[in-house]
PDB file of N, CA, C and O in Angstrom:
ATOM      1  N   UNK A   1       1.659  -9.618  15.926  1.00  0.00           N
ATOM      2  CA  UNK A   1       1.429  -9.173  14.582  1.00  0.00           C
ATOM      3  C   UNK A   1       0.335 -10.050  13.972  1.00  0.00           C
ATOM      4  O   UNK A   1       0.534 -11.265  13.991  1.00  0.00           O
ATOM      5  N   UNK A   2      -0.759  -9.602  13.450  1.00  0.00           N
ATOM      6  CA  UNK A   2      -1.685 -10.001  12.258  1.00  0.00           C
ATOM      7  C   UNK A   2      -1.742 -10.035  11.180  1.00  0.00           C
ATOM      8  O   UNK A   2      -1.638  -8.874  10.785  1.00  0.00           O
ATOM      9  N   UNK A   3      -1.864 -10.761  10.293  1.00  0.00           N
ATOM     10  CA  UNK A   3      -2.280 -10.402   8.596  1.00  0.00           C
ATOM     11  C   UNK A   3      -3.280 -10.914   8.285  1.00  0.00           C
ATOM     12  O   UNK A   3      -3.571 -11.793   9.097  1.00  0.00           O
ATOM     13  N   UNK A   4      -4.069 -10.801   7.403  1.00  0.00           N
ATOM     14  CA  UNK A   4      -5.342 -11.163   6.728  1.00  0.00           C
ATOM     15  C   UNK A   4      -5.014 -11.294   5.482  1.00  0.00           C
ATOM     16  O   UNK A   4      -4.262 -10.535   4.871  1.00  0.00           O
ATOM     17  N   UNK A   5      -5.701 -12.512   4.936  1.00  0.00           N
ATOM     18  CA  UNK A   5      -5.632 -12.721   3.365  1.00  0.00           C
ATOM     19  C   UNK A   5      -7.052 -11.541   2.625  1.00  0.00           C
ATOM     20  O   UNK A   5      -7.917 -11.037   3.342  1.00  0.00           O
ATOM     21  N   UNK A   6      -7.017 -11.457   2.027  1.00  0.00           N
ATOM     22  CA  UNK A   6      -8.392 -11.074   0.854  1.00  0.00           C
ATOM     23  C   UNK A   6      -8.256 -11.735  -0.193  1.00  0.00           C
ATOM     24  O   UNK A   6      -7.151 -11.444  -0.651  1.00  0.00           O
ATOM     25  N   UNK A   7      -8.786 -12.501  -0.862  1.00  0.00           N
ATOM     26  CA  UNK A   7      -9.648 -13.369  -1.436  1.00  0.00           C
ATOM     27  C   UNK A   7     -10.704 -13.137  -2.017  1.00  0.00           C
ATOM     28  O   UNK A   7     -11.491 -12.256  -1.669  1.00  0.00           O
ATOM     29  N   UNK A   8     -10.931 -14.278  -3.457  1.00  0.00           N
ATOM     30  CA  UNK A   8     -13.161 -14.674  -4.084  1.00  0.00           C
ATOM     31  C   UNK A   8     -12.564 -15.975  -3.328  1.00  0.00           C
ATOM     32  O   UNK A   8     -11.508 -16.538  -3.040  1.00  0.00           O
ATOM     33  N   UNK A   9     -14.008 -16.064  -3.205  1.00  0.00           N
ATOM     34  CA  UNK A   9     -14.228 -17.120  -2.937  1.00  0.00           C
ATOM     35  C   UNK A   9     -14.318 -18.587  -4.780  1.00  0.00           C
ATOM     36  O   UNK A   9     -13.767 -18.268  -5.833  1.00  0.00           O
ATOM     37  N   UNK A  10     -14.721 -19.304  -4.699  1.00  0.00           N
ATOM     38  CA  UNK A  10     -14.426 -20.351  -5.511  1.00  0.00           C
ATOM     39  C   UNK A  10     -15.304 -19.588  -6.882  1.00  0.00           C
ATOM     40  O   UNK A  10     -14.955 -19.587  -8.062  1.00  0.00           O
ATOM     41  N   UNK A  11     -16.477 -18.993  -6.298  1.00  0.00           N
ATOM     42  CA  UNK A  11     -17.642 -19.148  -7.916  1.00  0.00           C
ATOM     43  C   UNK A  11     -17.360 -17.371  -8.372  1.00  0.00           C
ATOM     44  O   UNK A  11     -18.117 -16.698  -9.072  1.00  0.00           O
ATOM     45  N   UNK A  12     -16.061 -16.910  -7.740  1.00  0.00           N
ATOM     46  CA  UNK A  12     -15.764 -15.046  -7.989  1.00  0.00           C
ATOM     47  C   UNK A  12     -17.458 -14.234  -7.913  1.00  0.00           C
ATOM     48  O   UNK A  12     -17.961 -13.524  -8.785  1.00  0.00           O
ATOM     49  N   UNK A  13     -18.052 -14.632  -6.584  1.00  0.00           N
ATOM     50  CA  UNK A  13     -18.930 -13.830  -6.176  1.00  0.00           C
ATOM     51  C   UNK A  13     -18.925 -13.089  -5.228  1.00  0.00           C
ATOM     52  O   UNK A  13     -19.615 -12.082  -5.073  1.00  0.00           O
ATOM     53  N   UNK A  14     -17.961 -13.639  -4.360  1.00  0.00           N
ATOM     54  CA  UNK A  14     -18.176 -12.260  -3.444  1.00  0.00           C
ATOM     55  C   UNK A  14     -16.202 -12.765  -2.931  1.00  0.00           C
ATOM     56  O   UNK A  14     -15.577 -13.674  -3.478  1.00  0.00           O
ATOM     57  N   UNK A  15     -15.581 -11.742  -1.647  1.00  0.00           N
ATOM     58  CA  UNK A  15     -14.544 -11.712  -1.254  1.00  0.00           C
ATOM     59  C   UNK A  15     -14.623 -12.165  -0.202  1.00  0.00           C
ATOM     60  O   UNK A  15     -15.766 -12.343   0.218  1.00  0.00           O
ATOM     61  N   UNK A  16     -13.596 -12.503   0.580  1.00  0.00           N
ATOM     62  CA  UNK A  16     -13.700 -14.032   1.633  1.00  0.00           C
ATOM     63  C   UNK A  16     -12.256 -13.067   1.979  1.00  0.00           C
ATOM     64  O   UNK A  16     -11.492 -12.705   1.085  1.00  0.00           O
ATOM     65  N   UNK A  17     -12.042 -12.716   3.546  1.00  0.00           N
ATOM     66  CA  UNK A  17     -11.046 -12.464   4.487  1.00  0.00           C
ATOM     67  C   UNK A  17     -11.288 -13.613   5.666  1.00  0.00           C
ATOM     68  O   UNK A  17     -12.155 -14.229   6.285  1.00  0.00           O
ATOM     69  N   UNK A  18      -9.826 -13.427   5.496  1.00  0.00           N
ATOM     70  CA  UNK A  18      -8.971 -14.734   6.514  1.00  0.00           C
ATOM     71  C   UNK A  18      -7.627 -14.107   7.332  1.00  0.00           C
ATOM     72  O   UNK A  18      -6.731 -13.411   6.855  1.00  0.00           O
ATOM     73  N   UNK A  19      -7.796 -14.611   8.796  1.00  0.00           N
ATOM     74  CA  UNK A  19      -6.726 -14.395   9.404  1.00  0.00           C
ATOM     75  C   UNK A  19      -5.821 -15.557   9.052  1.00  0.00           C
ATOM     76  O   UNK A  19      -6.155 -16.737   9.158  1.00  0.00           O
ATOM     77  N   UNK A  20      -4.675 -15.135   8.636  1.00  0.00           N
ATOM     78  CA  UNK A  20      -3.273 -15.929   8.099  1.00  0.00           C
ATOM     79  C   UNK A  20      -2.075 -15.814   8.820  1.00  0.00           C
ATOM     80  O   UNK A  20      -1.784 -14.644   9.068  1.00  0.00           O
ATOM     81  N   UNK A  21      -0.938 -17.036   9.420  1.00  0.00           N
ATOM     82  CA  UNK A  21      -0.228 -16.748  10.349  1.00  0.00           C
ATOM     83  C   UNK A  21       1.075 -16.216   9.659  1.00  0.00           C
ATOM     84  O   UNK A  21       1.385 -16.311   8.471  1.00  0.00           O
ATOM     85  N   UNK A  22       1.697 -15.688  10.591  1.00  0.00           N
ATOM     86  CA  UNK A  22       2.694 -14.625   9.546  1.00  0.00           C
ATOM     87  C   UNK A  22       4.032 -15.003  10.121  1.00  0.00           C
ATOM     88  O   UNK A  22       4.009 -15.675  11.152  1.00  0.00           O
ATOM     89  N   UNK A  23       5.071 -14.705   9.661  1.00  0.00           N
ATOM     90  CA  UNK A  23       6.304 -14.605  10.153  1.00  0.00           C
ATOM     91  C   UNK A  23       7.183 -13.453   9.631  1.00  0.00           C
ATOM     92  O   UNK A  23       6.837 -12.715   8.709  1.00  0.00           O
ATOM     93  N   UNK A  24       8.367 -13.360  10.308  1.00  0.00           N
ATOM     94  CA  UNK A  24       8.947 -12.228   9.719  1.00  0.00           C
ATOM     95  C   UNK A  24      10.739 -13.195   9.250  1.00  0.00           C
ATOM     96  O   UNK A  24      11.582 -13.694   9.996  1.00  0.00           O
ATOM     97  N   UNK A  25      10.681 -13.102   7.912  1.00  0.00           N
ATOM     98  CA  UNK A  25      12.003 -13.560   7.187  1.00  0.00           C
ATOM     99  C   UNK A  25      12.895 -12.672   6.478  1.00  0.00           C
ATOM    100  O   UNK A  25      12.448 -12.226   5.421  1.00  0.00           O
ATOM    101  N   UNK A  26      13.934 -12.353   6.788  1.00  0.00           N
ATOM    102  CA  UNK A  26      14.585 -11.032   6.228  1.00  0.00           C
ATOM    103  C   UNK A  26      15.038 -11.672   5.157  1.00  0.00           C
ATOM    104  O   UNK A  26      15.426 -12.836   5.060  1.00  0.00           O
ATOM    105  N   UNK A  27      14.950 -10.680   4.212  1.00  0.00           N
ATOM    106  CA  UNK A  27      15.811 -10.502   3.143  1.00  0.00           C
ATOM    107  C   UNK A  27      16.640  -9.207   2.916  1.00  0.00           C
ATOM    108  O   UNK A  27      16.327  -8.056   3.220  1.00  0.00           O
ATOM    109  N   UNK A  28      17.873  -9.701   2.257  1.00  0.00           N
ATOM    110  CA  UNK A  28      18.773  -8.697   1.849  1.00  0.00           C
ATOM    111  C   UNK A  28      18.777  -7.949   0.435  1.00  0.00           C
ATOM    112  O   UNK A  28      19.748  -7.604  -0.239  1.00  0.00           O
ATOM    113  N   UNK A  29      17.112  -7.765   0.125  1.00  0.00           N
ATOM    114  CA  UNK A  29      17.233  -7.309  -1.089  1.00  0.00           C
ATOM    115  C   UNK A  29      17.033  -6.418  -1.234  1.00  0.00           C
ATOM    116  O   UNK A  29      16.006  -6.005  -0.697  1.00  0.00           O
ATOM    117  N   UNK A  30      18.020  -5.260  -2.231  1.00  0.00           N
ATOM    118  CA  UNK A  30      18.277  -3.647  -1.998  1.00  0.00           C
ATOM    119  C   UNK A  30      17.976  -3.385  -3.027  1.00  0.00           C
ATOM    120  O   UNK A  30      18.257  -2.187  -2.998  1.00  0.00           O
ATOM    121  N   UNK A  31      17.502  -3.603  -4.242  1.00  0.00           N
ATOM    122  CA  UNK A  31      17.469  -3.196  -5.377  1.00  0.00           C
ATOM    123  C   UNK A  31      16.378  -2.307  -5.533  1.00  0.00           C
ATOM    124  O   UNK A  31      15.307  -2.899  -5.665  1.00  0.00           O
ATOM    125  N   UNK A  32      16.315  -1.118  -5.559  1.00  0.00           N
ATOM    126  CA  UNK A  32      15.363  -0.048  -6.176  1.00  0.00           C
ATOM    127  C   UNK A  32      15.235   0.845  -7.253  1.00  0.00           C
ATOM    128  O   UNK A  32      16.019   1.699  -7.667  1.00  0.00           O
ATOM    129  N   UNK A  33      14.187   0.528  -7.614  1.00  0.00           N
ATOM    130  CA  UNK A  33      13.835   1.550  -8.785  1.00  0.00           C
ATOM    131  C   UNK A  33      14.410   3.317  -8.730  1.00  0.00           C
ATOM    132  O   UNK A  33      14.275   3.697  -7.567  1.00  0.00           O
ATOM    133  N   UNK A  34      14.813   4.107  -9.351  1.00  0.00           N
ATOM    134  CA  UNK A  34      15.110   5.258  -9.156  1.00  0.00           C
ATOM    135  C   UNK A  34      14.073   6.405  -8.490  1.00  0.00           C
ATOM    136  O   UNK A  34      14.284   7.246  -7.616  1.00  0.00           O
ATOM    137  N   UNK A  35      12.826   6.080  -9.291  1.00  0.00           N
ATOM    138  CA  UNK A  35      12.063   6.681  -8.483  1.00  0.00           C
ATOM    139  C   UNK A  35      11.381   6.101  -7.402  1.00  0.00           C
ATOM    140  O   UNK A  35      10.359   6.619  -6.953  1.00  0.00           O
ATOM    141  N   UNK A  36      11.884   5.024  -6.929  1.00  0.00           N
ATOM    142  CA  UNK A  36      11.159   4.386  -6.061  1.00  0.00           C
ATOM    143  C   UNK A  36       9.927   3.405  -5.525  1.00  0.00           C
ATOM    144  O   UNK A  36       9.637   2.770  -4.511  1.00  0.00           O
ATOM    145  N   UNK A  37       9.271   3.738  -7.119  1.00  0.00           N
ATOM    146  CA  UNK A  37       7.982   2.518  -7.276  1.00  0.00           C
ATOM    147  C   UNK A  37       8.178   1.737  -8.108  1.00  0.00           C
ATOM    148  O   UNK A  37       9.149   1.865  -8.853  1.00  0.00           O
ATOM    149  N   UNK A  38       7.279   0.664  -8.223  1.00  0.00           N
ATOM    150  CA  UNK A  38       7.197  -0.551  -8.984  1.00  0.00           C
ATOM    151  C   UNK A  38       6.840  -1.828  -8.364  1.00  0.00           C
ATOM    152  O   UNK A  38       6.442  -1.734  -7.203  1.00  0.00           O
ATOM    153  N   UNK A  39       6.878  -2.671  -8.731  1.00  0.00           N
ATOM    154  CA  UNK A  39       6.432  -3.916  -8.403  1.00  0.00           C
ATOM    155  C   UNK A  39       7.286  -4.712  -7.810  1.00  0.00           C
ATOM    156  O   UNK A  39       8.423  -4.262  -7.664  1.00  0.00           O
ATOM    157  N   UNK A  40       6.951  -6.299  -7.233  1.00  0.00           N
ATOM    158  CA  UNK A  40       7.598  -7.199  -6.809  1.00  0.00           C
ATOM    159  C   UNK A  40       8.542  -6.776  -6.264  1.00  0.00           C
ATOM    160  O   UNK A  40       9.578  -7.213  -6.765  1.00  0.00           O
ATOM    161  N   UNK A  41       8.717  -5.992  -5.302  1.00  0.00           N
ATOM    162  CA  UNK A  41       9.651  -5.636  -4.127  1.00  0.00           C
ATOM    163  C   UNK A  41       9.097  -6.614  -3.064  1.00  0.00           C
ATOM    164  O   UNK A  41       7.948  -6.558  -2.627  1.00  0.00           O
ATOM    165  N   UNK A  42      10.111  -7.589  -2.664  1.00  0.00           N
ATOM    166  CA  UNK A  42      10.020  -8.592  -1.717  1.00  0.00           C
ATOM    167  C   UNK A  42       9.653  -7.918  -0.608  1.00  0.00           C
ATOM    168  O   UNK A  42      10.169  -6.801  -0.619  1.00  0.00           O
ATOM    169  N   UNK A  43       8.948  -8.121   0.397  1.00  0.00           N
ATOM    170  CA  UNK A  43       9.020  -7.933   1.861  1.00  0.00           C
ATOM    171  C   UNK A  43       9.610  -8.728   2.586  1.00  0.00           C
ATOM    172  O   UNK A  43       9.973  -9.838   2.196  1.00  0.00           O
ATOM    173  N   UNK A  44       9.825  -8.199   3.956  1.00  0.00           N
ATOM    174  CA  UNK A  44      10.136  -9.340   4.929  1.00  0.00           C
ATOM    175  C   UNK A  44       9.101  -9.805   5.789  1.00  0.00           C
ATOM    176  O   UNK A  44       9.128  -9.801   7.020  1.00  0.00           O
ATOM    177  N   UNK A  45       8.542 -10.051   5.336  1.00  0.00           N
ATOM    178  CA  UNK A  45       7.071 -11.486   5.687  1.00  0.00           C
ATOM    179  C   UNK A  45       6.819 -12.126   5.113  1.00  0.00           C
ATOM    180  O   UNK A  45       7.054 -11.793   3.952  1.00  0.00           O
ATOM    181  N   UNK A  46       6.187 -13.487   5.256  1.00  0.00           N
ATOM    182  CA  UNK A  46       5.962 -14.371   4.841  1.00  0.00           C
ATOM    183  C   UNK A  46       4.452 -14.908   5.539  1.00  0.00           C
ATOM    184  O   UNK A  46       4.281 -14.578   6.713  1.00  0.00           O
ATOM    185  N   UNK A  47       3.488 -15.621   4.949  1.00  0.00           N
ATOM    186  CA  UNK A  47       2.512 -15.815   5.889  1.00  0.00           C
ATOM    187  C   UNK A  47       2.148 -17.447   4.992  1.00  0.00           C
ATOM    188  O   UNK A  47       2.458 -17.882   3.883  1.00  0.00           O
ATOM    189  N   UNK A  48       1.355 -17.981   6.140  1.00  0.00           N
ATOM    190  CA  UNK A  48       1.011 -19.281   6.066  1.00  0.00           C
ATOM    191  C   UNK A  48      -0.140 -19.550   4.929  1.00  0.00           C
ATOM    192  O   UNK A  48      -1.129 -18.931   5.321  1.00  0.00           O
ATOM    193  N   UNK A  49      -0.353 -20.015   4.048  1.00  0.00           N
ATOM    194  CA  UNK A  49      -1.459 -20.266   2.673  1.00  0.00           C
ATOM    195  C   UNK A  49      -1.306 -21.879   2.677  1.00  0.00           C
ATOM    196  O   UNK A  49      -0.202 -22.422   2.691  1.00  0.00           O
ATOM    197  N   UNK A  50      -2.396 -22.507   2.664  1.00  0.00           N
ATOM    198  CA  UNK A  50      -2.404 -23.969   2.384  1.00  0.00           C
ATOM    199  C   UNK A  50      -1.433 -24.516   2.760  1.00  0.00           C
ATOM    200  O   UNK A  50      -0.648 -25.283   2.202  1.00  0.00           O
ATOM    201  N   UNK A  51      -1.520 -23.861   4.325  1.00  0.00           N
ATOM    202  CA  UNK A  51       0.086 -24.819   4.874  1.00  0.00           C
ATOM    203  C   UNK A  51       1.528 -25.042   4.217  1.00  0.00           C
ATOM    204  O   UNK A  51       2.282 -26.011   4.296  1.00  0.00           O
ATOM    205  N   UNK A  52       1.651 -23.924   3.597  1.00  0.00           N
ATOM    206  CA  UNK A  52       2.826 -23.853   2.642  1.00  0.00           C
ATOM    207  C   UNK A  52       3.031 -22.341   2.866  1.00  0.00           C
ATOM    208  O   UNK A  52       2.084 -21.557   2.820  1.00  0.00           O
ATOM    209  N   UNK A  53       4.665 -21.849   3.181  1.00  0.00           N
ATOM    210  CA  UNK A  53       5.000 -20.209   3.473  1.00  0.00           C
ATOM    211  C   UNK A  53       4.851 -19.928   1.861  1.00  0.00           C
ATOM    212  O   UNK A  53       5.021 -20.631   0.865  1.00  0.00           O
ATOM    213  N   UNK A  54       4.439 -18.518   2.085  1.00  0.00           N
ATOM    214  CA  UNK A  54       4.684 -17.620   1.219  1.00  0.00           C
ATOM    215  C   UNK A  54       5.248 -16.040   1.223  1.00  0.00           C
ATOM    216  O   UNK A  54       4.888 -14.989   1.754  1.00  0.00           O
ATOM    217  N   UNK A  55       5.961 -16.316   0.638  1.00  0.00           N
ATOM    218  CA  UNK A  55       6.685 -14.344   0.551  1.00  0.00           C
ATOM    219  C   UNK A  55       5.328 -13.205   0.216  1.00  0.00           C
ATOM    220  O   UNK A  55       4.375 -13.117  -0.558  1.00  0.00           O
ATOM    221  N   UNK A  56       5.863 -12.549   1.185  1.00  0.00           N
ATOM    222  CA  UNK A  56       4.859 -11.301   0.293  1.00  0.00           C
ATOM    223  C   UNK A  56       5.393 -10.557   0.293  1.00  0.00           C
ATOM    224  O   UNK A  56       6.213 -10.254   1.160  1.00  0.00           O
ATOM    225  N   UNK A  57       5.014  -9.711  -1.124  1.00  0.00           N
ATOM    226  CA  UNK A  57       5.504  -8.531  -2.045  1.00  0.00           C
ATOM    227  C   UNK A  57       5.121  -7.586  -2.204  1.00  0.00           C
ATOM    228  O   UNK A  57       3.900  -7.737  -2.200  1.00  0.00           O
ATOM    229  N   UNK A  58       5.477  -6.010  -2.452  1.00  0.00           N
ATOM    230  CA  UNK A  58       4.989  -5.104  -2.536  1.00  0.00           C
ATOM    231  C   UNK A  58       4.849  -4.765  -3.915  1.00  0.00           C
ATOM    232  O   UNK A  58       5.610  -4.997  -4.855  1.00  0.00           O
ATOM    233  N   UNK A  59       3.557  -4.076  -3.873  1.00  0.00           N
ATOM    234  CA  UNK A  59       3.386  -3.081  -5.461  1.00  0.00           C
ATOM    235  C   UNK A  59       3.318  -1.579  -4.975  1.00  0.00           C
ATOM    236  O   UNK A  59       2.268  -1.203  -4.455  1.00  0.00           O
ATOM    237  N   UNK A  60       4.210  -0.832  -5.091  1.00  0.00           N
ATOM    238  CA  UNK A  60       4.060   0.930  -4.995  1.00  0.00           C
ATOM    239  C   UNK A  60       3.763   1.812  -5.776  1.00  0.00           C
ATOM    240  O   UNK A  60       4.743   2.012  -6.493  1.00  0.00           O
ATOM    241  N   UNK A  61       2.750   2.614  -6.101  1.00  0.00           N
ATOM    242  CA  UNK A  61       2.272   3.268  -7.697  1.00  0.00           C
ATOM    243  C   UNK A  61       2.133   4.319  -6.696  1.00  0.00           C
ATOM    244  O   UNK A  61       1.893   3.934  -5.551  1.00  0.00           O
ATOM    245  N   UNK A  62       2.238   5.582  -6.907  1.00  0.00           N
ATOM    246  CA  UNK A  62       1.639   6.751  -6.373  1.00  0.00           C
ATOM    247  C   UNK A  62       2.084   6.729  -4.422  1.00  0.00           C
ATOM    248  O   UNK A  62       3.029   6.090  -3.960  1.00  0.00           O
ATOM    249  N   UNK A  63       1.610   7.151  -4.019  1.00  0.00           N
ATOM    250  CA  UNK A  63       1.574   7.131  -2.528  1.00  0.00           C
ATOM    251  C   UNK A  63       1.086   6.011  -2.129  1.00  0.00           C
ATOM    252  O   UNK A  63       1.958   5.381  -1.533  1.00  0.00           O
ATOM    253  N   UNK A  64       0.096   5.459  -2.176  1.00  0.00           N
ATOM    254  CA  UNK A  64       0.356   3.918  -1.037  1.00  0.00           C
ATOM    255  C   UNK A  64       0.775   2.604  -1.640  1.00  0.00           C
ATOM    256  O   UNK A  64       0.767   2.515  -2.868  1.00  0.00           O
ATOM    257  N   UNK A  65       1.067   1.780  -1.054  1.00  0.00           N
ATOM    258  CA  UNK A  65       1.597   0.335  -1.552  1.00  0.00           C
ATOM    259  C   UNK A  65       0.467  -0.600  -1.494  1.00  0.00           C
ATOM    260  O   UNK A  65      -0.472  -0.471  -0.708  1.00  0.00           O
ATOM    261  N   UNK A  66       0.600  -1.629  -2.429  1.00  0.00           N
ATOM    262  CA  UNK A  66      -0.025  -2.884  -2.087  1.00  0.00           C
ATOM    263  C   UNK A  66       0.616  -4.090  -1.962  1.00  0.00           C
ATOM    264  O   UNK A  66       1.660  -4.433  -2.517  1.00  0.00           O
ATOM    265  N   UNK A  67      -0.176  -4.811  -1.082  1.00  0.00           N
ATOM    266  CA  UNK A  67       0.845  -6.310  -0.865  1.00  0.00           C
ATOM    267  C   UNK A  67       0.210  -7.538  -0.919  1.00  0.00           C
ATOM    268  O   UNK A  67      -0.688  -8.013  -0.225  1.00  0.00           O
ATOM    269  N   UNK A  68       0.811  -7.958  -1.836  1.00  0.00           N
ATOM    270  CA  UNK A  68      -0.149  -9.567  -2.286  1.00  0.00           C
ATOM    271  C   UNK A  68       1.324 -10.908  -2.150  1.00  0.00           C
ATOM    272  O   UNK A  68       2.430 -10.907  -1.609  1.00  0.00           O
ATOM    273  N   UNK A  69       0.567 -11.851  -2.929  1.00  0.00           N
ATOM    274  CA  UNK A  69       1.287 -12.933  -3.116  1.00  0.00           C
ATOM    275  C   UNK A  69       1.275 -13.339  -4.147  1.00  0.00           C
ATOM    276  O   UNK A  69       0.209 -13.754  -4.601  1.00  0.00           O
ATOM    277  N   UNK A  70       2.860 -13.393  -5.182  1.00  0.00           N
ATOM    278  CA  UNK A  70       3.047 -13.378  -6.080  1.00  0.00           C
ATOM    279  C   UNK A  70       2.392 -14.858  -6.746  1.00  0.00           C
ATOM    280  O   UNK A  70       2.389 -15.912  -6.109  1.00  0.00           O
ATOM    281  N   UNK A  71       1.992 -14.753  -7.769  1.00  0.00           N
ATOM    282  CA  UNK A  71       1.023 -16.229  -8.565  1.00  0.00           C
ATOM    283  C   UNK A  71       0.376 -16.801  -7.476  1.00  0.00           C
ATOM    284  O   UNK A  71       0.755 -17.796  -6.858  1.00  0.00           O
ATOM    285  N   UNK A  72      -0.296 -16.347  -7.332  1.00  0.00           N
ATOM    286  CA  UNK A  72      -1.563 -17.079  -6.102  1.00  0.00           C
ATOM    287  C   UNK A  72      -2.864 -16.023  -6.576  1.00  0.00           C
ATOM    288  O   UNK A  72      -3.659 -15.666  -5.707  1.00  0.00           O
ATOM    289  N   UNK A  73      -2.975 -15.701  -7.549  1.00  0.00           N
ATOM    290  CA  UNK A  73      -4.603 -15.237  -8.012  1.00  0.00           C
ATOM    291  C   UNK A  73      -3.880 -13.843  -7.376  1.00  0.00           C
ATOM    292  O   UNK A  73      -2.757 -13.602  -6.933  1.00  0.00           O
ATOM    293  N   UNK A  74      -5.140 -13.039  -7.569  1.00  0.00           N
ATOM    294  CA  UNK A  74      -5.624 -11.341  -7.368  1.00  0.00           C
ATOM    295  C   UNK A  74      -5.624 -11.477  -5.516  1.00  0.00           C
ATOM    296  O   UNK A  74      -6.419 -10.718  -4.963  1.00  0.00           O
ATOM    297  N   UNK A  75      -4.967 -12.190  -4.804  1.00  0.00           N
ATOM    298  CA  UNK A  75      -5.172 -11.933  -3.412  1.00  0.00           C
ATOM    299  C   UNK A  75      -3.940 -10.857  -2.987  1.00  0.00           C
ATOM    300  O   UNK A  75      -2.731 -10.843  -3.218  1.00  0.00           O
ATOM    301  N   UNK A  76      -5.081  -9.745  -2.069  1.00  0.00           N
ATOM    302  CA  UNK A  76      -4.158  -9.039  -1.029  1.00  0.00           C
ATOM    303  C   UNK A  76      -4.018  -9.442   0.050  1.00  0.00           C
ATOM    304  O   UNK A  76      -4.429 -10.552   0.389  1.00  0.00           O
ATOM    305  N   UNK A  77      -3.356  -8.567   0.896  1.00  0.00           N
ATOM    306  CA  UNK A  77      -2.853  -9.277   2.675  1.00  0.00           C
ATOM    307  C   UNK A  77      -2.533  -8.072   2.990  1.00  0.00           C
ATOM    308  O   UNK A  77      -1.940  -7.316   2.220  1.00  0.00           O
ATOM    309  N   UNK A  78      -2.839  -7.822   3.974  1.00  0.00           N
ATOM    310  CA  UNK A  78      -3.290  -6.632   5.226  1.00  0.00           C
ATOM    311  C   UNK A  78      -2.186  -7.244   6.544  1.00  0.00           C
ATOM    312  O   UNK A  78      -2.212  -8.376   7.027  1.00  0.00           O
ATOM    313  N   UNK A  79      -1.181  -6.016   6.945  1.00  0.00           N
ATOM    314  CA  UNK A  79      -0.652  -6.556   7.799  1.00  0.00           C
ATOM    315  C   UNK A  79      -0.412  -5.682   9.118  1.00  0.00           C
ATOM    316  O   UNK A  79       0.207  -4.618   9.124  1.00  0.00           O
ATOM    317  N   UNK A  80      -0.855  -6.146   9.968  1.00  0.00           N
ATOM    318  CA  UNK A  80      -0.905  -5.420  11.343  1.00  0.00           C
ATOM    319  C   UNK A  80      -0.047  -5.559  12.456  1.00  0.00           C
ATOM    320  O   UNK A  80       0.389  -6.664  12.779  1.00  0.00           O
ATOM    321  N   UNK A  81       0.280  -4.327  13.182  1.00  0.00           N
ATOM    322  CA  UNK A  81       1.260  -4.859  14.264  1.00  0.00           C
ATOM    323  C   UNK A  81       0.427  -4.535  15.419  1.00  0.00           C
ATOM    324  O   UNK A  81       0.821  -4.793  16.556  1.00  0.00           O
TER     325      UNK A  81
END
């Protein structure tokens, strides 16, 4: 499995992708919205940032999801099997 960060770089001029090491950490969290979207829905991954794990979370609006890391700036993460 792969993930990639997306990222600015320091001066917000351009976007900076990074391969990031990932793990898979379950959680038992069931709680859903009725219709099914919304925010901060935990995943079960976690990936490596400044040598410190981080959870990543889903945002669902419409048909596709997005997945970032909660208070760590505007970064997404791309995750591949």
């Amino acid at each position: 499995m792969q993930a990639y960060l997306h990222t600015k770089n320091d001066d917000n001029s351009c976007f900076l992708t990074r391969e990031v090491e990932i793990k898979a950490k379950y959680t038992n969290y069931t709680k859903l919205t009725k219709s099914g979207y919304g925010c901060d829905f935990p995943s079960d991954y976690m990936i490596k940032v400044n040598n410190k794990w981080r959870r990543v979370y889903i945002m669902c609006y419409g048909n596709g999801a997005t997945l970032y890391i909660k208070n760590y700036g505007k970064n997404t993460v791309d995750i591949y099997n």
